[in-house]
Every structure is written in structure tokens, then in C-alpha cells.
N, C-alpha and C positions, 0 to 999 in steps of 0.2 A: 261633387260628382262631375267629372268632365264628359268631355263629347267624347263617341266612340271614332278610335282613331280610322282615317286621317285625317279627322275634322283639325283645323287650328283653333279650336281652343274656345272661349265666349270671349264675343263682345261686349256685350251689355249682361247683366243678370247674376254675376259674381263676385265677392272681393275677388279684386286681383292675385294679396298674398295670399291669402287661406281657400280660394274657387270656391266657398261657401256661399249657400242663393243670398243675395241681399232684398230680395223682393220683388226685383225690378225683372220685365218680361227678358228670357233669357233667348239672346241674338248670337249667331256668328259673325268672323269677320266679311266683309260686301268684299273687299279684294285680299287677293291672298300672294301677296310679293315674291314668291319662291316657294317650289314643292321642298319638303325637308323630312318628309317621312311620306313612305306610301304603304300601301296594308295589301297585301296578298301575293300573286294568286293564289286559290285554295283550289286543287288538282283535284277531281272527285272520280270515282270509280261511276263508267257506265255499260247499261247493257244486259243487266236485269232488274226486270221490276220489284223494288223494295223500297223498304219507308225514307231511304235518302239517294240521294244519289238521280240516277233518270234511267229509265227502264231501255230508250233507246241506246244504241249504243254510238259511242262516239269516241273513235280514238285518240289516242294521246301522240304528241307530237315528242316522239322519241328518237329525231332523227340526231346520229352520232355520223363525225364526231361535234362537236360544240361550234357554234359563231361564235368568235372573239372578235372585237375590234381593239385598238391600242387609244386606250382613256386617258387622259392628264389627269393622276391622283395625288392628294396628298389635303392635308388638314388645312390650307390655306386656301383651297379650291370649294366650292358650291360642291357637296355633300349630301347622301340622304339616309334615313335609318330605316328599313325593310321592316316594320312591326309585327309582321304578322304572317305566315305562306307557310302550305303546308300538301301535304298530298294522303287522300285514303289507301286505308291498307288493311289485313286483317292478321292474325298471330299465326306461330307456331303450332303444329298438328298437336305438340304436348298439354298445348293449353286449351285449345278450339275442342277437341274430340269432347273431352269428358265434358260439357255442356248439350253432347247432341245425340241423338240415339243412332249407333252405328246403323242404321237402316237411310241414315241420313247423312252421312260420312261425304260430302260434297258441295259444291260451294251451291251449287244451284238444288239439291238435299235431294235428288233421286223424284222428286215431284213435281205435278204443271204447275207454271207458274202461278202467282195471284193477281190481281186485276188490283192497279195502283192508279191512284189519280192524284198529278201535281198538285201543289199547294199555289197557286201563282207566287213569282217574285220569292220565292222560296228553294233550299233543297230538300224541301219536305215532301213526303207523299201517304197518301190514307191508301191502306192496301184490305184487301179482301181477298179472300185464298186462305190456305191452311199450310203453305210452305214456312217451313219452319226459316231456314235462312231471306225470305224478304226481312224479318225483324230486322237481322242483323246489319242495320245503316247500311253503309257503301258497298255497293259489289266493288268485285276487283278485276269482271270482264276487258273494259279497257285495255286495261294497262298487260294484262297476259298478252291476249292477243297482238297488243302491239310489239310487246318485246318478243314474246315467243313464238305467235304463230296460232292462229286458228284451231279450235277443240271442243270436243264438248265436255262443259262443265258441269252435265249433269250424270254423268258416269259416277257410280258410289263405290264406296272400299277403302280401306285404309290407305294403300298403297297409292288410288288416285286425290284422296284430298291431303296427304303430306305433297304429293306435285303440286298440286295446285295452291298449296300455303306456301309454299317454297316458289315459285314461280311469282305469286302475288307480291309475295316481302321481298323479292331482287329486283320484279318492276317498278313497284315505288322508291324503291332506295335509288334507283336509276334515274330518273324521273326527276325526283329531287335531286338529284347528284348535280343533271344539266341546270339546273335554274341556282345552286347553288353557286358554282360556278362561274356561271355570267355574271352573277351577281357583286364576284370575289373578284372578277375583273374588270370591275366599274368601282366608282368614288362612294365606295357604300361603307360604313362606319357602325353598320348596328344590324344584325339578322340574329330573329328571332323569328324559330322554325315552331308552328302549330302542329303536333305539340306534344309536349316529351313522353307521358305513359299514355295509358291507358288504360279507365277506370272500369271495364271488366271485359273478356275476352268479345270482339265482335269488330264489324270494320269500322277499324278507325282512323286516328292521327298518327298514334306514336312510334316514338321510333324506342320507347320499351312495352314490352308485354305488360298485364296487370300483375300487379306483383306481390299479394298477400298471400303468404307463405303457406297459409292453413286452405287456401283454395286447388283445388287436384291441379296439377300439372303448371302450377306459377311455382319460380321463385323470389325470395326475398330481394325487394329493389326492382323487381321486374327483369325478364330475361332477356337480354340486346338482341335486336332483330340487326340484318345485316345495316339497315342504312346506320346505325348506332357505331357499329363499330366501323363505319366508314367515318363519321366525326371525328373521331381520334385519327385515325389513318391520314386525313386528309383535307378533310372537308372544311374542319375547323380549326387546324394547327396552325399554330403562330406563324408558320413558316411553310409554302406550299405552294406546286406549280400542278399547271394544265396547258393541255396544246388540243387545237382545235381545226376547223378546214384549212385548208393553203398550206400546214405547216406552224399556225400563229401559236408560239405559244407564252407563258408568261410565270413568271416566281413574283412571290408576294412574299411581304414583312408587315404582319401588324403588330409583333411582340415591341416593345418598350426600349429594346436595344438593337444597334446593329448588327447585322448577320454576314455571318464570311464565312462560306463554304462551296459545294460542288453540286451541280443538278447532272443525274446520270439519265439520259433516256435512254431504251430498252424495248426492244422489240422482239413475243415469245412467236415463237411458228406454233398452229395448233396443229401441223401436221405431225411434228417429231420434238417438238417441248422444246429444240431449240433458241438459244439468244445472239439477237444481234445487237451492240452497243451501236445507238446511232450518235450519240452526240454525249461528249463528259465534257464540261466545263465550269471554272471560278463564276460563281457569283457573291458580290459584294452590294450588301443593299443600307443604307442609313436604318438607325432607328424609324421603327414604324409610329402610329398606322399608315397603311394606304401606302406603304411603299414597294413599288412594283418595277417591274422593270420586261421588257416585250423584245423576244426574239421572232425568226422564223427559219425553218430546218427546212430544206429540201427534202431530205430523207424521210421525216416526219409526213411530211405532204403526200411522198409514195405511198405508204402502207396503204396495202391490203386489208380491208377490217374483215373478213371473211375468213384470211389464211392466218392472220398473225394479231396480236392484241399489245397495245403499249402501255408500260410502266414511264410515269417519272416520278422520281426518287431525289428528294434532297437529301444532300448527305450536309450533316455540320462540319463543326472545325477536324471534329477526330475522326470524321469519316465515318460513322453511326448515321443512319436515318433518322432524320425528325420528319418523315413525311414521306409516303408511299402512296402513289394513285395510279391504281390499274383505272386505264382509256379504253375501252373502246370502242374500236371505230365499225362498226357495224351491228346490231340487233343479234339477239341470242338466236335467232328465229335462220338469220343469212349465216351465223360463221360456221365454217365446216369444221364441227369440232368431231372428234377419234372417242371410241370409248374408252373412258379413265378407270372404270373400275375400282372405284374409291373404295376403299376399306381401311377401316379403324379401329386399332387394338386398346387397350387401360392399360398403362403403365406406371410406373413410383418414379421417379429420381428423387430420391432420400425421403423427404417430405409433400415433396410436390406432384401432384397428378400431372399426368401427363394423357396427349391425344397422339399414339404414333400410326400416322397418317402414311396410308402408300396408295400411289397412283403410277399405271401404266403409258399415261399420256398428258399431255396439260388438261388441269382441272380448272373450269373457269367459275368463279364464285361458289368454291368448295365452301361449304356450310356443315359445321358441328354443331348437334344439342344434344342435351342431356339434364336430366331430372334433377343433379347436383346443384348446389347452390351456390352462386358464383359465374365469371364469366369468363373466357378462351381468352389470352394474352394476344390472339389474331383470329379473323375469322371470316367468311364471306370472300375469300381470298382465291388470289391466279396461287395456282399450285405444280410445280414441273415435275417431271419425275427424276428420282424414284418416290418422291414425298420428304416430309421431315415430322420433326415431334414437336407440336404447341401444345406448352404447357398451359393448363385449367387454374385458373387465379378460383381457390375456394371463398367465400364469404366471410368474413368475421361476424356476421350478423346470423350466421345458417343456425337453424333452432336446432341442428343433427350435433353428434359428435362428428370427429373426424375421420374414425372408421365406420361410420354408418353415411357419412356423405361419400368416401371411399366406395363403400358396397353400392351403393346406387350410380355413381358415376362408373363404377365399369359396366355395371348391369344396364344402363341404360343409353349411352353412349353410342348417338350414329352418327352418318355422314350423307351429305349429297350433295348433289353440284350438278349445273347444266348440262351435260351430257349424259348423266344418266336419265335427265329426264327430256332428253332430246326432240321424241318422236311425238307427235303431237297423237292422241285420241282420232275418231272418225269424227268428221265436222257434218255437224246437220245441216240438210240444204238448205234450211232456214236463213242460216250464217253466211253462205258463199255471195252474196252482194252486199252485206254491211259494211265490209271493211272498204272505204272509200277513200274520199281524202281527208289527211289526217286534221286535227283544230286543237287548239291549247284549249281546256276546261277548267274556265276561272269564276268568279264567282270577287 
């Protein structure tokens, strides 16, 4: 049994090869030559009292766009592996509802709070009350407020707790997005994000839903929440860039081969879904890891994060995307987004569902679910108009036939995105002096 990370390891009180006790009192090392692994932070939801988290509330430091500085990487360089970091969050309205009596349809359930008391040295709390969401671990006050804007969360109805799950799941994936990030432009060799599902619908780590199929409103493997399909997108492909204040921005290679292609940046107007190309240019990077390479764009540096939101896009050799990262540069809460009026029809192309999506105006972290089994080929996605159609990747594992997963993906099948959920609730005057200056919430 080893020390929990990021201890280095024993001194005394193990063999060496098998770390099995030998007897002898078990010591760590008295000096520790070089940090090589560090463990967190763990982001936690605050600002109602319940059993984790901290009833005060304390914002999360969500300022966009990103600090980058330019790091000497590469595998011959001092190095560390990220073990452990993660951020709370809670699921989809598909899977949350049916655990709660719609009389309670709200993150804060329509009731006074309960009286919680810290655990010291813990994110534990012993709560007393009859609110049914203190159970549920972490709030997700925080992180709303900070991206979106002040509201009240104890408003009930269907309508207001898919905003507020929808709200909650793009402020964490955002959240994580920044520390991912910084992370990917330093000499880091190893992340390992706390943590991938989630063992039954309530605030938690993952970045999939719970996913037992016989449970009301999961599907099989768990349903991707948006920060999920930003991994693929972005977060985690072999091959990926980010630009941050000043302009700074930076392409990475940790795939196993050399990379030779084109990084396009992009900038959408949210006033009329127009683009402007600000910068296409060759990049040529050695086999990775840790192979990076640091521009900086005048152009980049202008943007507005209010008026216009940026894309960069690596393209490979044929000109294909291995890596799409919508920036931006300003809080959902500042940019003046148009209403998009998202709407989403069920369609076939031969065998394959389809989601044909149409929008009147840029749609910023357009978000599709639906009861089917299986997950959206793109999602949580900048969307221009007039729209396009993402195809629905069905399951091989779905316990349905394929015209009974059919039947329920048309039937069930929506959409939303921040601008329809724009306008923030009436904020209790309770709320008008919390939000102060913002703190990272690590643990």
C-alpha cells in the first residue's frame, strides 16, 4: 500500500521491489530533490449549505481569456504528472428529475435551507433541514454565478432546473477547460482529471452521467456532459492549440509522431454569426510529447470577448480538423449574445439519426440530449447560422432495437444553448453583496 499521492513514496517500512510492510516503522523521504507529481486542485461548488462543498459562497476565478506564459518543454527537461484535479458539477435534467419530486425541480428544491456544520480540515458537512438537494454533495452556486450572472436558484419548474443543469454542466466544463489548459502549456506529461462518471445522479466529478441503463433517464456508458465532449474536441487530442491574454497563443504535439499541418484562428461576431479569419498558418512540430511551439497575434490580442468569440482549429495534412477549440474571451454572463432560437428536428440519412439543427444567430455552447442511447458526433458547440445536421453515433451496447432507439430519439430530442437561457431569474437581496472578489477553490 503506498502513500497517497503526492507523497514520494516510503523510506523506511517497505521492500523496495514489492512496497510490501517489512515491519519496520513506515517513514517518508526527510528531503524531497524535485516536485514530479503534484495532486489537484479539486474545484468544489459553493453557496449552498449541504453535505459537501461550503454553504458560503465563493466564486470561482473564471477570468477569460487564459494566462499563458512560453515554458521550455520537452522530455529532457524537469517534468511533472498532474495526478489528480477535478471540478463539481451535477447531470443532465434527463437523469436529475426522476430522483426528485417535481415539487422540487430546483437546485436549491423550492425549500429553506438546512443548517450544516463543517467538518473541520474536511469538505464534509452534518446538515439538519429537510431540503432535499443539501444531500446531493456539491452545489453548483459558484460556478453559475460566476459564468452566468446572479439568480435565484430556488425558483422550481421544469423549465428553470434544465437552466440551471445546463448552466451548471458548461460552468464546470469551463472551469476545467482554464486549468486544463495552463496545464497543456507547461512541461506536464501526465493529467489525470477526477473523475470520469459518476456513480449515481448528484453533484459530482464526472465528466459522464451515471450510466446504468435500467436507471429512468441514464444511458448505457453514461451520457457525455459537455466538458466530455470537449476532451475529444480539444482538451485532450494529440494535437491542439490555445491563445490567451496579449495575444499568446501556443500548438502542442504529444502524439508519438511528427505533425505537419495548418492552425486557422477565427473569430464569430455574436452580433450577425459572421467570421473573420485572423491568422492561417504552417505548423511543423517534431514528434512529441511536450512538443510545443508559442506565437503571438496582434489580432488575437483585439478581440472583443463580448462582441465576438474565437475558434482555433488545427487542420492536419489533408486539411481535416484533428482539433477544434472555441475561446472565449469574456464570461457568458458579459457577451451580448442575439437570440438563436435553436430548434431541432429527428432525421435518417439512410441509417444514421440525425440532429438537423437550425439557428437564427450564433449559438454559443448549443447543447443536444436525448433519451437514445449513444452520443452526438459534436456537441456543447459555437453554432452560426443557418445551423447544420450532427449526426447521433447510436450505441452498440443500447438494450433497444434500432427502431425503438429511433422512436425515442425523435421523441425525445432537444436543444439549448446560452442565449436562450440568457436572462438571469430576480436575485434575492440576500445575494447582491456575495459576489466579491473572485478565489480559486482548491482543496
Amino acid at each position: 500500500v503506498g502513500p497517497s499521492p503526492p507523497a514520494d513514496g516510503w523510506a523506511t517500512g517497505t521492500q523496495k521491489l514489492t512496497q510490501r510492510p517489512n515491519g519496520k516503522p513506515l517513514t517518508t523521504p526527510a528531503k524531497i530533490p524535485r516536485v514530479i507529481e503534484v495532486h489537484g486542485p479539486y474545484q468544489y461548488g459553493t453557496g449552498f449549505p449541504a453535505v459537501n462543498g461550503d454553504g458560503d459562497l465563493q466564486p470561482v476565478d473564471v477570468s477569460f481569456p487564459g494566462k499563458f506564459a512560453e515554458n521550455p518543454t520537452g522530455v529532457a527537461l524537469q517534468n511533472q504528472y498532474t495526478s489528480e484535479f477535478g471540478v463539481s458539477v451535477m447531470s443532465s435534467f434527463e437523469v436529475m428529475a426522476p430522483t426528485l419530486d417535481p415539487a422540487h425541480w430546483a437546485l436549491h428544491a423550492g425549500q429553506p435551507s438546512d443548517t450544516c456544520k463543517h467538518i473541520p480540515y474536511t469538505t464534509d458537512s452534518v446538515c439538519n433541514g429537510t431540503n432535499v438537494m443539501a444531500q446531493r454533495n456539491y452545489p453548483c452556486d459558484s460556478f453559475i454565478f460566476s459564468v452566468f450572472g446572479r439568480q435565484d436558484l430556488n425558483v422550481t419548474g421544469e423549465a428553470q432546473l434544465k437552466k440551471s443543469l445546463y448552466q451548471c454542466m458548461i460552468g464546470q466544463g469551463l472551469v476545467l477547460k482554464q486549468t486544463l489548459e495552463s496545464l497543456r502549456s507547461q512541461n506536464t506529461f501526465g493529467l489525470l482529471v477526477w473523475q470520469l462518471n459518476e456513480i449515481w445522479p448528484t453533484g459530482g466529478w464526472g465528466s459522464l452521467e451515471y450510466g446504468n441503463p435500467t436507471f429512468p433517464g441514464s444511458v448505457v456508458g453514461g451520457r457525455w456532459k459537455p466538458l466530455h465532449y470537449w476532451y475529444k474536441a480539444s482538451l485532450f487530442a494529440d494535437v491542439m492549440a490555445s491563445c490567451g491574454e496579449r495575444g499568446v497563443c501556443f500548438v502542442r504535439n504529444d502524439a508519438p509522431a511528427a505533425f505537419s499541418g495548418q492552425l486557422l484562428l477565427q473569430a464569430t461576431s455574436l452580433e450577425d454569426g459572421g467570421v473573420t479569419e485572423l491568422l492561417k498558418q504552417e505548423v511543423r512540430l517534431s514528434a512529441g510529447p511536450g512538443e510545443v511551439t508559442w506565437f503571438t497575434s496582434d489580432a488575437v490580442a483585439a478581440i472583443d470577448g463580448t462582441t465576438h468569440i474565437l475558434e482555433a482549429v488545427v487542420l492536419g495534412p489533408t486539411g481535416a480538423p484533428v482539433s477544434w477549440n472555441v475561446l472565449p474571451y469574456a464570461t457568458v454572463e458579459k457577451m451580448m449574445l442575439r437570440p438563436s432560437n435553436a430548434r431541432v428536428a429527428a432525421a435518417k440519412d439512410g441509417d444514421d439519426f440525425v440532429a438537423d439543427v437550425q439557428v437564427d444567430a450564433a449559438s454559443v455552447y448549443l447543447l443536444l440530449t436525448t433519451l437514445a442511447h449513444g452520443v452526438f458526433e459534436d456537441n456543447a458547440l459555437l453554432l452560426r447560422p443557418p445551423g447544420r445536421r450532427i449526426k447521433f453515433l447510436r450505441s452498440k451496447f443500447s438494450p433497444r432495437s434500432a427502431d425503438e432507439d429511433w422512436a425515442l430519439f425523435a421523441s425525445t430530442l432537444r436543444v439549448e444553448d446560452a442565449a436562450g437561457y440568457r436572462a438571469a431569474s430576480a436575485v434575492p437581496p440576500a445575494l447582491e453583496q456575495e459576489l466579491e472578489q473572485p478565489s480559486l477553490i482548491a482543496v
